[in-house]
Structure formats: C-alpha cells, structure tokens
DRENDO-968740 format. One record per residue (C-alpha): residue number from 1; residue in three letters; y, z, x. Coordinates in pm, whole numbers, plus 50000, padded with zeros to 5 digits. Layout:
// residues N
+-----+-----+-------+-------+-------+
|   n | res |    c2 |    c3 |    c1 |
+-----+-----+-------+-------+-------+
| NUM | Ala |     Y |     Z |     X |
...
+-----+-----+-------+-------+-------+
***
This chain:
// residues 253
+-----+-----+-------+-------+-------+
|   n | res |    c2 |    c3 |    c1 |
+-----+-----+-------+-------+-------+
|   1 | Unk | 48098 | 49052 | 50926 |
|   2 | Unk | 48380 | 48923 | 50796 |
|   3 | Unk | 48554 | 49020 | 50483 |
|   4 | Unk | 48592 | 48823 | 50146 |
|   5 | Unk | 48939 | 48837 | 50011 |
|   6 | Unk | 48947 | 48818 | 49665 |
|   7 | Unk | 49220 | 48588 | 49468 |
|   8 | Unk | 49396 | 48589 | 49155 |
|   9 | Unk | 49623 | 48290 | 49057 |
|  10 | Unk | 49912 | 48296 | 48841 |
|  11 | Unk | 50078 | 47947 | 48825 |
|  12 | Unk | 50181 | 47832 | 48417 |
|  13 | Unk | 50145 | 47477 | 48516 |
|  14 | Unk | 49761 | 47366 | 48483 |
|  15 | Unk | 49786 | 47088 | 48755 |
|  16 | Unk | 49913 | 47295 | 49007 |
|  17 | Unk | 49712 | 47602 | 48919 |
|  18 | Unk | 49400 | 47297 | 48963 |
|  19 | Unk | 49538 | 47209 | 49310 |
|  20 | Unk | 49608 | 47584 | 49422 |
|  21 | Unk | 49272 | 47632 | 49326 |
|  22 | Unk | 49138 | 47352 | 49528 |
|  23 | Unk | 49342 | 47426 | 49858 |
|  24 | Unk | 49257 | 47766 | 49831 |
|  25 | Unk | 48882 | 47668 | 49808 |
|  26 | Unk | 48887 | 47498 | 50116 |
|  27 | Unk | 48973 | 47834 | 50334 |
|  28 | Unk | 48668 | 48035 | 50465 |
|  29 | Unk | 48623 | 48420 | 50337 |
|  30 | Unk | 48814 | 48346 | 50020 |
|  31 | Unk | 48671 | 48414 | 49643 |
|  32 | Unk | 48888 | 48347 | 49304 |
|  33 | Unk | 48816 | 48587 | 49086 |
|  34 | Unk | 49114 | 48569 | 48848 |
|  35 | Unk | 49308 | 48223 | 48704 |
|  36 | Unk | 49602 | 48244 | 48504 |
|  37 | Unk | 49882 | 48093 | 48354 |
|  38 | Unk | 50086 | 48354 | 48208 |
|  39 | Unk | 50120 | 48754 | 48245 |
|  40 | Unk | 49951 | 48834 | 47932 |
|  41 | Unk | 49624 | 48671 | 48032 |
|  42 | Unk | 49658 | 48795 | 48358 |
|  43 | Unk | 49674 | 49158 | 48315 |
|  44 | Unk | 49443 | 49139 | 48021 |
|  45 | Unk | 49185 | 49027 | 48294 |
|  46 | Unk | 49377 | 49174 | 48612 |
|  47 | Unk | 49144 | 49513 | 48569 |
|  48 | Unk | 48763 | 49338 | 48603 |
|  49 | Unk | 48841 | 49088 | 48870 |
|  50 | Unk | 48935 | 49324 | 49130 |
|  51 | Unk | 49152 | 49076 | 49307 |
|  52 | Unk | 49323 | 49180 | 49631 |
|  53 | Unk | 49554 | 48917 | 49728 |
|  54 | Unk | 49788 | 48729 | 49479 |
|  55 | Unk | 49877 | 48416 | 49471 |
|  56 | Unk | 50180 | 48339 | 49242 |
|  57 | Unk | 50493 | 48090 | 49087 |
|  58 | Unk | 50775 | 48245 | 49071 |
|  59 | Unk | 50914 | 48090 | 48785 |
|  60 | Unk | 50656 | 48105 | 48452 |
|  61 | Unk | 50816 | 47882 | 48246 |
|  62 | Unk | 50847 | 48044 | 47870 |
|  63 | Unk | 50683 | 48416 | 48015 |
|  64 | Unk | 50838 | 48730 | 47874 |
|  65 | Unk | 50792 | 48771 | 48264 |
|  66 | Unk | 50866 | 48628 | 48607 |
|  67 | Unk | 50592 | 48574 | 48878 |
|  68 | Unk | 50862 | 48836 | 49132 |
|  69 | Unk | 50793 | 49075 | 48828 |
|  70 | Unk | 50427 | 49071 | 48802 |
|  71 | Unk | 50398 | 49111 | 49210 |
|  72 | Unk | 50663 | 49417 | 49197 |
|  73 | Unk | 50402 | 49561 | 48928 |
|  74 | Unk | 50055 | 49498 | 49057 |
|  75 | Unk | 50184 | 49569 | 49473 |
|  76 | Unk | 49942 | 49418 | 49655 |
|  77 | Unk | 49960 | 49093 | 49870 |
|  78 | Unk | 50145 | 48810 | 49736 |
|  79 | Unk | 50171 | 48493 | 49849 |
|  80 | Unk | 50458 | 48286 | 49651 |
|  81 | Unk | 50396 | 47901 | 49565 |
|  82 | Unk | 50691 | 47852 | 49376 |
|  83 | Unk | 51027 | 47486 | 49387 |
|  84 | Unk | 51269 | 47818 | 49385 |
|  85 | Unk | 51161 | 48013 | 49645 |
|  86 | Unk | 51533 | 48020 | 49821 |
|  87 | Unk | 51654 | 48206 | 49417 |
|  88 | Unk | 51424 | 48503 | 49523 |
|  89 | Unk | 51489 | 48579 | 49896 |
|  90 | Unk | 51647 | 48838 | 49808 |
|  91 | Unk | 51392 | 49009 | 49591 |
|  92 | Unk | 51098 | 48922 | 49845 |
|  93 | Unk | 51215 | 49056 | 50094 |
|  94 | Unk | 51290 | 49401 | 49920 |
|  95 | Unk | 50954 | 49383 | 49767 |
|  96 | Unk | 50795 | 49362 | 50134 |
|  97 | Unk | 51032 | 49617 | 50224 |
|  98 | Unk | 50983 | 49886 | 49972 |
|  99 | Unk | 50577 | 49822 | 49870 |
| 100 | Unk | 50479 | 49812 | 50211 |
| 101 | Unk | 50299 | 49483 | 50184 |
| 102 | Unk | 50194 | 49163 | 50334 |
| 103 | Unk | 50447 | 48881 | 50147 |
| 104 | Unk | 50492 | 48565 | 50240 |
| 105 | Unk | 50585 | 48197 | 50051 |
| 106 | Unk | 50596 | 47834 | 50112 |
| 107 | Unk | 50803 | 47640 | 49857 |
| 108 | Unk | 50693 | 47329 | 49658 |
| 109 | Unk | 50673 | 47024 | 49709 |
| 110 | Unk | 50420 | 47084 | 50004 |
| 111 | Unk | 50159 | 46925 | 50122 |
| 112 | Unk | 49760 | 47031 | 50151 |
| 113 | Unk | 49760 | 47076 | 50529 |
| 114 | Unk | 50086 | 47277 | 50522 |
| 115 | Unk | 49970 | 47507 | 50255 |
| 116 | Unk | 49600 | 47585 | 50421 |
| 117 | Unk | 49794 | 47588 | 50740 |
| 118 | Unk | 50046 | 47883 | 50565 |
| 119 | Unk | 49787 | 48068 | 50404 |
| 120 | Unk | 49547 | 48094 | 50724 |
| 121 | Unk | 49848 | 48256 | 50887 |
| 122 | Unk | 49934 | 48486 | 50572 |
| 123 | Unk | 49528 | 48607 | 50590 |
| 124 | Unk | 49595 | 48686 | 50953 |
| 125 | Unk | 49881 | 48945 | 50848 |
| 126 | Unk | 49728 | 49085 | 50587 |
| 127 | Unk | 49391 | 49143 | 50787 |
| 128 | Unk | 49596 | 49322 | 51067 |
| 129 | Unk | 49757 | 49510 | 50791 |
| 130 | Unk | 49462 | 49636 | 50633 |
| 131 | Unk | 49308 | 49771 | 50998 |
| 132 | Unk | 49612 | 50010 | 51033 |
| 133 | Unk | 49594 | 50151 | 50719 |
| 134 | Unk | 49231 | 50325 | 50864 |
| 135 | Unk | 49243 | 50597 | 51061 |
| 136 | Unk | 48985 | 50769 | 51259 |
| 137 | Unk | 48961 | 51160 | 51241 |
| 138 | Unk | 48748 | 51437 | 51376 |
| 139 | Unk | 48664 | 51669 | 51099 |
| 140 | Unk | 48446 | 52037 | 51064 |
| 141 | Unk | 48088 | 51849 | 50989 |
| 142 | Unk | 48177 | 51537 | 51124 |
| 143 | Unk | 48323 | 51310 | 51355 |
| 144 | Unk | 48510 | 50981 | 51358 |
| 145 | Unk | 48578 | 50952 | 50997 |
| 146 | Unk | 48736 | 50612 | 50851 |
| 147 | Unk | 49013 | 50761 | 50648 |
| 148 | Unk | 49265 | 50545 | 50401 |
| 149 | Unk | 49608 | 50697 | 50531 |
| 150 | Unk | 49725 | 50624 | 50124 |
| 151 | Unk | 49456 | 50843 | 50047 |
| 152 | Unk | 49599 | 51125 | 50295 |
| 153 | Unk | 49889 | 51362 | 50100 |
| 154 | Unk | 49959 | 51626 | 50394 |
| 155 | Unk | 49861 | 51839 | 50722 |
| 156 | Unk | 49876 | 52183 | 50733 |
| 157 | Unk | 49918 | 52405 | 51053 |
| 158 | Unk | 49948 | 52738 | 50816 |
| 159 | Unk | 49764 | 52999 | 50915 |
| 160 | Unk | 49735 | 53119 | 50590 |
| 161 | Unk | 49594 | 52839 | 50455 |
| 162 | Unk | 49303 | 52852 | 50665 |
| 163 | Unk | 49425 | 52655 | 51002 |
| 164 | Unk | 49328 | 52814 | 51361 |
| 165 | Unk | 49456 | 52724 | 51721 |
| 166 | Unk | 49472 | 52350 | 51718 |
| 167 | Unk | 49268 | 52268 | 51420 |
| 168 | Unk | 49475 | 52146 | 51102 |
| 169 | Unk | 49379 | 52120 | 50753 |
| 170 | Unk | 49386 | 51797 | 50582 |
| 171 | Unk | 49473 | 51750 | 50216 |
| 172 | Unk | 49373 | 51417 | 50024 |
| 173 | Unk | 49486 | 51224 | 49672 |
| 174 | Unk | 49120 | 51203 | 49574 |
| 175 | Unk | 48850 | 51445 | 49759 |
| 176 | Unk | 48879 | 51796 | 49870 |
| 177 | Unk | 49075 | 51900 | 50203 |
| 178 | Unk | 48900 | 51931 | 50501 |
| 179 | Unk | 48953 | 52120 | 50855 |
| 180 | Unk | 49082 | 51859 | 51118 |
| 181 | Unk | 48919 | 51958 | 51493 |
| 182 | Unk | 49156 | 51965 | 51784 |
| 183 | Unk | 49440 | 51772 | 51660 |
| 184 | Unk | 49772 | 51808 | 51739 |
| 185 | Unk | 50109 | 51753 | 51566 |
| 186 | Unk | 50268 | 51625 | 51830 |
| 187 | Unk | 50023 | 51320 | 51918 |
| 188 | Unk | 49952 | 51197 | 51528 |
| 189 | Unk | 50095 | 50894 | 51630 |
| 190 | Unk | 49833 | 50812 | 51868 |
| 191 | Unk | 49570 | 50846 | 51592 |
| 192 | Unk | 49803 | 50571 | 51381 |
| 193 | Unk | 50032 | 50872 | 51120 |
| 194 | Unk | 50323 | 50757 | 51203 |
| 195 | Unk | 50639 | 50961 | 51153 |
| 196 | Unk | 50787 | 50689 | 50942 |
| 197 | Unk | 50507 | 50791 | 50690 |
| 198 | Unk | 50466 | 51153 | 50743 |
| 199 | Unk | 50753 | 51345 | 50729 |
| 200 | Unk | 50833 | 51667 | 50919 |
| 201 | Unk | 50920 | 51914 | 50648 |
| 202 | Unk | 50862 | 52224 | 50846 |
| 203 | Unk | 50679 | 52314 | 51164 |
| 204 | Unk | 50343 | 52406 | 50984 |
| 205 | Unk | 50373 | 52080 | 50728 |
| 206 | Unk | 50358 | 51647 | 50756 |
| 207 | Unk | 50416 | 51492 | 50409 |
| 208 | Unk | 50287 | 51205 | 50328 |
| 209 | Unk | 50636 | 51058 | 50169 |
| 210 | Unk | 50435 | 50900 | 49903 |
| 211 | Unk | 50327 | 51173 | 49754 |
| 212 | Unk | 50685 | 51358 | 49740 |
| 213 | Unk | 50729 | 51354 | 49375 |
| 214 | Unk | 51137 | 51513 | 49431 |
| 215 | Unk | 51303 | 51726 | 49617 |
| 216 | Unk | 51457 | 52061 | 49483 |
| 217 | Unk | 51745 | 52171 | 49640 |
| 218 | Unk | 51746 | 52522 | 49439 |
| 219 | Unk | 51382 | 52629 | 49597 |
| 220 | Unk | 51455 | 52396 | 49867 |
| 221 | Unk | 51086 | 52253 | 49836 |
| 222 | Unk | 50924 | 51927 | 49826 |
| 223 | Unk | 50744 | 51874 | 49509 |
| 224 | Unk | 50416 | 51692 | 49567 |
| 225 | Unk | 50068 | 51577 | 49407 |
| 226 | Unk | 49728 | 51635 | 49576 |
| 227 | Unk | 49387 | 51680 | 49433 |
| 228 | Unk | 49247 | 51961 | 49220 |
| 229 | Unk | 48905 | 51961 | 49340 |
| 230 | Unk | 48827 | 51860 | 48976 |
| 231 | Unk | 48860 | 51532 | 48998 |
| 232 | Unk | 49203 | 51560 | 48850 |
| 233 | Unk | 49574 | 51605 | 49092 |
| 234 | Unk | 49768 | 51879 | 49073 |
| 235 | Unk | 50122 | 51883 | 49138 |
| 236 | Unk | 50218 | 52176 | 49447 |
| 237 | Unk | 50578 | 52281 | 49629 |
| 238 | Unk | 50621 | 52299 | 50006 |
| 239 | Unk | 50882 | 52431 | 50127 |
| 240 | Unk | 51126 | 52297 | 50362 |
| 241 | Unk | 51253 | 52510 | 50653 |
| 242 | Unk | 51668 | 52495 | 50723 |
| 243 | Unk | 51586 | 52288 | 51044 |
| 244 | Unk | 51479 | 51961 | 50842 |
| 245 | Unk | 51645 | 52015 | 50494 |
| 246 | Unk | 51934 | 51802 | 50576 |
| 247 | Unk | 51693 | 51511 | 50725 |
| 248 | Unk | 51459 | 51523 | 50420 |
| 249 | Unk | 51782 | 51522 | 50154 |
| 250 | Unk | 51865 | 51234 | 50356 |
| 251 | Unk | 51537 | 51052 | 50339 |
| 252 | Unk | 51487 | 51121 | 49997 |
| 253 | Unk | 51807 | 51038 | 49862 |
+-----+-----+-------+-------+-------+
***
C-alpha cells in the first residue's frame, strides 16, 4: 500500500501557486491539503490540514516573513520553487543540516517535465527517510515493535532502575518506558540507533541528543525531558561519568 503524502503550498503569486498546484496534481500518492499565499493564512490553517511535505517560494513578496523562515519553523520536508534559489544556499543547506530533513529545490523558470521529474526524485528521499526513522524492538509483552526513534528519549542499563543481564529499559517522549529483551549496547546500530543520535553519556545511559535540554557542568549531568506517565513530560538529570564529560561538553557546545 502505498502512502499518500500530504501537501501544503505557499507561493504569494496566484498563477504560479495555480500551476504548482497543477504539476503537483499530476504525481501519483500526492493530496493538497493546504494552499496559501502568505504566512498568516498558512499557519492559521497549517494545524487542520496535517500536511507533511511543503512546498514553498522563497521570496513572499510583501510577507512579514520569508518562505526559508516558515520551513525553519514548521521542520518538515520542503521542497523550494523559488527565481532566487542561488540567495538561499546557504540557509538550505543548514536547514537540512540542523532539522534533519529531506530539502531539496529547483529554481524558476522551469518547465512541467523538469519539475514532476524533480519532485518524483525528492518523494524518493523523503520515503527512504521516513523508513529509517522506524525501528523494530523486542519488548517484555511483545515483539517486533515499530518504534518512532523521535519518540525514543533514552536506554538504561541501571540496575537500579529495573534493568537485568542484557535486557535494557526504554524511556519514551509520549508513553511509559518499557523493558527491552536481549539487547545490547554495543550492537544498537544494527537495530538503526545510531551513535550520531544517541549519545554515550555513561556506561549504563544512550541519550537521545534531542531531548538534552543543557548540560550542567556543576552536577555534571545532562538535563533532559521524558514522559510523566500522566500524559504530561517531566524534565530528569543523568549524570555523566568523567570518561565522556569532555566528549558531551564538546557535542553540546
């Protein structure tokens, strides 16, 4: 089955928000769900249409904003249809950088065939994106689970905190931890954490770096947020043994 990707336009000219429209409506698996041609409108309507992808000007004319600032704010996939693409480089490539997203742009004048042909390719990314952001784990009650790794805020090998042998204990952003069966630290990779995203604090600890709220050199702790149990997050401190404080001050700045 293959999955619908849902579009929002933002382009402040009405004939080429028309022919976005029309090119885009030409691509199998895609629904618009949001058109606009200025900010205002767009996040006015930006939290019942769901979208997933964006497609966007960068330059909006009159707009107390740019179409650069509106992707920076909503961080999901952008695709930039914009005459001054070569202006942002800069800023595109830090957004893809630093949001950890799919971006890509072709830059007007272009033709029908070479924007279907563009977006196609752009889809492509962004599916293969999505598929590694799933990960499969074993838990207590249940086996190959579909987790979001977002969704995951640490693992715990502390004893105290309930972990035995090689089971773990899983913490999450938005449901209650769970007991991880026969998993091991040192092949997370294989089940797609990747080190790059997890950080090593301390032997018994991988943080999820986007969770880590600071770093406090005083308690020498990460300061994180994971969830309550009451539907609410909660903000906790992990410490960080002497063998990976220096790498973690690094990392964190």
């Amino acid at each position: 089955m293959h999955h619908t990707h849902r579009i929002a336009i933002l382009e402040d000219n009405s004939k080429q928000l028309d022919k976005l429209e029309a090119y885009l409506n030409q691509i199998p698996n895609v629904q618009i769900v949001l058109k606009s041609r200025d900010s205002d409108h767009f996040f006015q309507e930006f939290p019942n249409a769901h979208p997933d992808i964006l497609v966007a000007d960068l330059d909006l004319g009159n707009d107390s904003m740019t179409g650069m600032e509106v992707a920076q704010e909503v961080r999901m996939p952008v695709f930039f249809a914009s005459v001054n693409t070569a202006d942002y480089i800069e800023d595109i490539e830090n957004l893809k950088r630093e949001a950890e997203i799919c971006v890509d742009h072709i830059t007007k004048p272009f033709k029908e065939e070479q924007f279907v042909k563009s977006f196609k390719r752009f889809l492509q990314e962004v599916s293969l994106f999505a598929k590694l952001q799933y990960v499969y784990l074993d838990f207590n009650k249940s086996k190959r689970n579909e987790i979001l790794l977002d969704n995951i805020v640490y693992l715990c090998a502390d004893k105290q905190a309930g972990s035995e042998s090689n089971n773990k204990q899983i913490y999450f952003i938005d449901r209650k931890p769970e007991n991880l069966i026969d998993f091991s630290f040192s092949k997370m990779e294989e089940k797609g954490l990747l080190k790059s995203q997890f950080l090593t604090i301390h032997k018994s600890f991988r943080v999820n770096r986007k969770y880590i709220q600071c770093y406090h050199k005083k308690t020498e702790t990460v300061e994180i947020t994971v969830y309550d149990g009451q539907g609410k997050t909660k903000k906790l401190h992990l410490p960080v043994s002497e063998n990976y404080q220096s790498v973690i001050k690094k990392e964190l700045g």
